[in-house]
Backbone bond lengths (Angstrom), bond angles and torsions (degrees), N, CA, C in turn:
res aa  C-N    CA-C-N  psi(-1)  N-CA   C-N-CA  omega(-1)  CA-C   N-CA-C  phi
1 X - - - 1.450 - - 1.530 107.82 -
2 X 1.256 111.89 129.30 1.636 117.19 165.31 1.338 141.56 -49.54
3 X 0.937 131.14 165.65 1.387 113.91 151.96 1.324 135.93 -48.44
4 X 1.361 87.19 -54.42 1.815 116.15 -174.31 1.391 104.83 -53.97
5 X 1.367 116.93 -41.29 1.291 138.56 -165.83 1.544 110.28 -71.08
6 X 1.367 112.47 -60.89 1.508 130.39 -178.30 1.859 90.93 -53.78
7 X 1.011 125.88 -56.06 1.104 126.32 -159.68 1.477 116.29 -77.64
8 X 1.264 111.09 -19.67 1.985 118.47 155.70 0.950 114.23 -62.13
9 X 1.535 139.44 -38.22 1.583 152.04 -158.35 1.659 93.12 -92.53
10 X 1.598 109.95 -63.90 1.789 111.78 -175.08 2.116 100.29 -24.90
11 X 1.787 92.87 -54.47 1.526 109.61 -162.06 1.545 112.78 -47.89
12 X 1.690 104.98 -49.61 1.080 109.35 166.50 1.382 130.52 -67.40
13 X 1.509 146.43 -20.34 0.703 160.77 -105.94 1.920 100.44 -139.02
14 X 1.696 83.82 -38.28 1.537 98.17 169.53 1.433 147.61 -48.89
15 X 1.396 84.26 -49.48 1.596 117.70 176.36 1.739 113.08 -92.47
16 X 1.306 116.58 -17.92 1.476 94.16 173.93 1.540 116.01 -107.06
17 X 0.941 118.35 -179.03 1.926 128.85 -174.83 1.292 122.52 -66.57
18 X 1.286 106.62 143.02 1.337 110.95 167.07 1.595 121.01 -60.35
19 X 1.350 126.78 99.27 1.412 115.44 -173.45 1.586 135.82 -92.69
20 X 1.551 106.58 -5.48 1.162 124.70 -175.44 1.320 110.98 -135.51
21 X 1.567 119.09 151.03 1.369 102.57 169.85 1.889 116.51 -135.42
22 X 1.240 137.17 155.09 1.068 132.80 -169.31 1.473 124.51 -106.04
23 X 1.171 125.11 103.64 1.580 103.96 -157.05 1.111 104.60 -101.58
24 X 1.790 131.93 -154.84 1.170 148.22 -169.89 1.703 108.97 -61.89
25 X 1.489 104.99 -32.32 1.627 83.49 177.29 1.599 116.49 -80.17
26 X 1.657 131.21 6.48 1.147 140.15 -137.39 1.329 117.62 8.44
27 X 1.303 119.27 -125.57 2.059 104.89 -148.94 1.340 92.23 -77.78
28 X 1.592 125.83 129.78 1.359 119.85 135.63 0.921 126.51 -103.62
29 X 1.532 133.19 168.79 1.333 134.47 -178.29 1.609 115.81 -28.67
30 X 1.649 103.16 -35.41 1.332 103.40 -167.51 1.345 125.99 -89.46
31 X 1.544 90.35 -18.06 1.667 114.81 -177.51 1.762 96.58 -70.57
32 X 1.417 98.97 -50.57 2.044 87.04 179.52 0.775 127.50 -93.35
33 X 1.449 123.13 7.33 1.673 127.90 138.66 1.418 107.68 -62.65
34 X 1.520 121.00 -42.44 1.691 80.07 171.47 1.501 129.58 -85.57
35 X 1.306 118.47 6.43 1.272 126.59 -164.93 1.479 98.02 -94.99
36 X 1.270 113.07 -22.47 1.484 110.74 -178.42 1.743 102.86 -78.85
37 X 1.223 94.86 -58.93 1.617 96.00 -178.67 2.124 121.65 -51.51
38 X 1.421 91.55 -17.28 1.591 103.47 -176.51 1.938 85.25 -81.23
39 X 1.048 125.70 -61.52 1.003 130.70 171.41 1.505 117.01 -19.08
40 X 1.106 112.83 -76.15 1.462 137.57 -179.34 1.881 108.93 -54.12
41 X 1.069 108.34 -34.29 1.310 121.59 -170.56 1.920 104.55 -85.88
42 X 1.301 107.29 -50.44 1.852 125.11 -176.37 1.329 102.28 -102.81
43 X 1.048 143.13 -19.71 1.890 118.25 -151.46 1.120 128.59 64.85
44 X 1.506 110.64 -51.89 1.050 128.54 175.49 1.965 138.92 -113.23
45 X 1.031 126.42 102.86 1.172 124.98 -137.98 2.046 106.91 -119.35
46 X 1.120 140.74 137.72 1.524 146.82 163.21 1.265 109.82 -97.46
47 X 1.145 132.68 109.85 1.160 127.11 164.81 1.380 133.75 -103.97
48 X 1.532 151.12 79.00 1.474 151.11 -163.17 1.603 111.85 -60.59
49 X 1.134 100.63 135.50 1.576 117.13 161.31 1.330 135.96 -93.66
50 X 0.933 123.02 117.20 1.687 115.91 -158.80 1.227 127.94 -98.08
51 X 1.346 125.65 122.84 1.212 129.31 -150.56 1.588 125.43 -54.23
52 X 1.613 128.72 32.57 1.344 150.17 174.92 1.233 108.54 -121.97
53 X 1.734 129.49 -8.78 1.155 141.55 173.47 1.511 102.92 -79.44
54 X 1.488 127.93 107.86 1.483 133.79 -157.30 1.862 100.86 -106.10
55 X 1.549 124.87 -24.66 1.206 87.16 175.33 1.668 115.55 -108.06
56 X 1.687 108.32 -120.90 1.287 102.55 -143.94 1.807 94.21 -95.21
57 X 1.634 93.95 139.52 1.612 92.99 -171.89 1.140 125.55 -101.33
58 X 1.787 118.78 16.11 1.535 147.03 161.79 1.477 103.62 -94.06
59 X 1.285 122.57 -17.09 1.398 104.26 179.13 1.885 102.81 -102.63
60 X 1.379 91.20 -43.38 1.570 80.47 164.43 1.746 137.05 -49.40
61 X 1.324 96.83 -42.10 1.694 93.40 173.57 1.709 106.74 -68.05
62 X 1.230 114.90 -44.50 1.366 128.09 -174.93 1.956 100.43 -53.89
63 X 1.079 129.91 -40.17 1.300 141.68 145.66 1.436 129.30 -27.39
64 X 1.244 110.53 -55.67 1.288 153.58 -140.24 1.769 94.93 -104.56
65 X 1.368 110.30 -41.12 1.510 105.81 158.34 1.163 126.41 -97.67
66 X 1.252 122.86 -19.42 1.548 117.33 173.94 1.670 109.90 -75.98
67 X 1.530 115.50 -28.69 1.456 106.71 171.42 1.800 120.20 -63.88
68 X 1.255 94.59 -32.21 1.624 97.91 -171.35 1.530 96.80 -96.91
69 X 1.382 140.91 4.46 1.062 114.50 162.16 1.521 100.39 100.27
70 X 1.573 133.73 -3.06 1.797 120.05 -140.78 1.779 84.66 -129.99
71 X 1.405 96.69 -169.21 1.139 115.69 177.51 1.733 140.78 -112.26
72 X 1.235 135.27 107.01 0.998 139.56 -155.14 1.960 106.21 -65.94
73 X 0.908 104.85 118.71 1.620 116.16 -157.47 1.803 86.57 -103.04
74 X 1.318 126.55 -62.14 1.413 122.42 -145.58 1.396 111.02 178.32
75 X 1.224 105.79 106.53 1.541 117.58 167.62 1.452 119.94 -98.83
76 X 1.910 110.41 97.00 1.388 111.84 165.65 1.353 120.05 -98.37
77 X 1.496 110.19 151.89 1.652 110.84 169.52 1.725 112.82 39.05
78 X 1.402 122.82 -116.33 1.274 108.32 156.20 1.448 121.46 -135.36
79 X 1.374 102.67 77.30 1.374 125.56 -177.98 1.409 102.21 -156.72
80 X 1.614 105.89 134.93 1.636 133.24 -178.64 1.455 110.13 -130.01
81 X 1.374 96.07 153.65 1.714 101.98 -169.73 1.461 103.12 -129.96
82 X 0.801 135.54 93.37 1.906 138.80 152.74 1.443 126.85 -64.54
83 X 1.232 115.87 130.60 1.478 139.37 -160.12 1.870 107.96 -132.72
84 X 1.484 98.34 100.12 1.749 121.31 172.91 1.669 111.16 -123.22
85 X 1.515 89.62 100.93 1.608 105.68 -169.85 2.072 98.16 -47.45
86 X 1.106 122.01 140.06 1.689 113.02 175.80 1.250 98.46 -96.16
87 X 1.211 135.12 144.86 1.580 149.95 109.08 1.606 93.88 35.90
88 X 1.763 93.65 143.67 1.656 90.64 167.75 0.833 136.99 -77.57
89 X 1.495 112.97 3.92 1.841 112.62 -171.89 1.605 100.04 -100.26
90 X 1.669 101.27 -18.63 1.368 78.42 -173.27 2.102 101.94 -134.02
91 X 1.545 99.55 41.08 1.331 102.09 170.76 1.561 98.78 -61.34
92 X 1.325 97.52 162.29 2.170 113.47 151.12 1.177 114.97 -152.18
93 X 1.746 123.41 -1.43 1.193 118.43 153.90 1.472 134.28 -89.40
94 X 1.245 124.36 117.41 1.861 117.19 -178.75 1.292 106.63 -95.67
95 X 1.040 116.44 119.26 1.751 121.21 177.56 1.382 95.43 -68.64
96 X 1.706 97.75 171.50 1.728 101.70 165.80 1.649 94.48 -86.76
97 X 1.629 104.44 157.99 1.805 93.45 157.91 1.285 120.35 -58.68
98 X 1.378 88.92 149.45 1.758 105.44 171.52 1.563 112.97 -40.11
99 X 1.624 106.12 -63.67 2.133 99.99 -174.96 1.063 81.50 98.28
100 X 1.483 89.74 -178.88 1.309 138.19 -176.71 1.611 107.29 -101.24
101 X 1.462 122.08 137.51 1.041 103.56 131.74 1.257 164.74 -144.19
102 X 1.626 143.59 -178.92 1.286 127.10 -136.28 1.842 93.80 -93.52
């Protein structure tokens, strides 16, 4: 993923809701079953961490995409955003092109 790219998704990513949240037990099986299926459903996904969640919240998102398969877009404060391009019938995100680069 690009720069250019990461930084279209951040944009989007901005403006919509937090839809999931991660608590003290962090990811369980069930937690990234739903994160996958939020995935599958948006492309694009926010996920909050809640302040009883004690460890590290760069390794968790970093986690958090390798289980679901997606892409780690941006870890703020304690909120992460994952990015899983969908299928063509049922994409809704258009990246910019990749480019060139300098």
């Amino acid at each position: 993923m690009t720069g250019k790219q990461r930084a279209y998704l951040k944009s989007l990513a901005s403006t919509s809701e937090t839809i999931l949240q991660v608590g003290k037990e962090g990811l369980t099986p069930e937690c990234t079953a739903s994160i996958a299926e939020a995935l599958a459903a948006r492309e694009l996904v926010k996920i909050g961490i809640l302040q009883n969640y004690d460890g590290d919240l760069e390794d968790l998102a970093r986690t958090a995409a390798e289980r679901t398969r997606s892409q780690l877009v941006q870890v703020i404060g304690r909120k992460f955003v994952l990015y899983k391009e969908g299928r063509d019938e049922k994409k809704k995100i258009i990246l910019p092109p990749a480019g060139k680069k300098n």
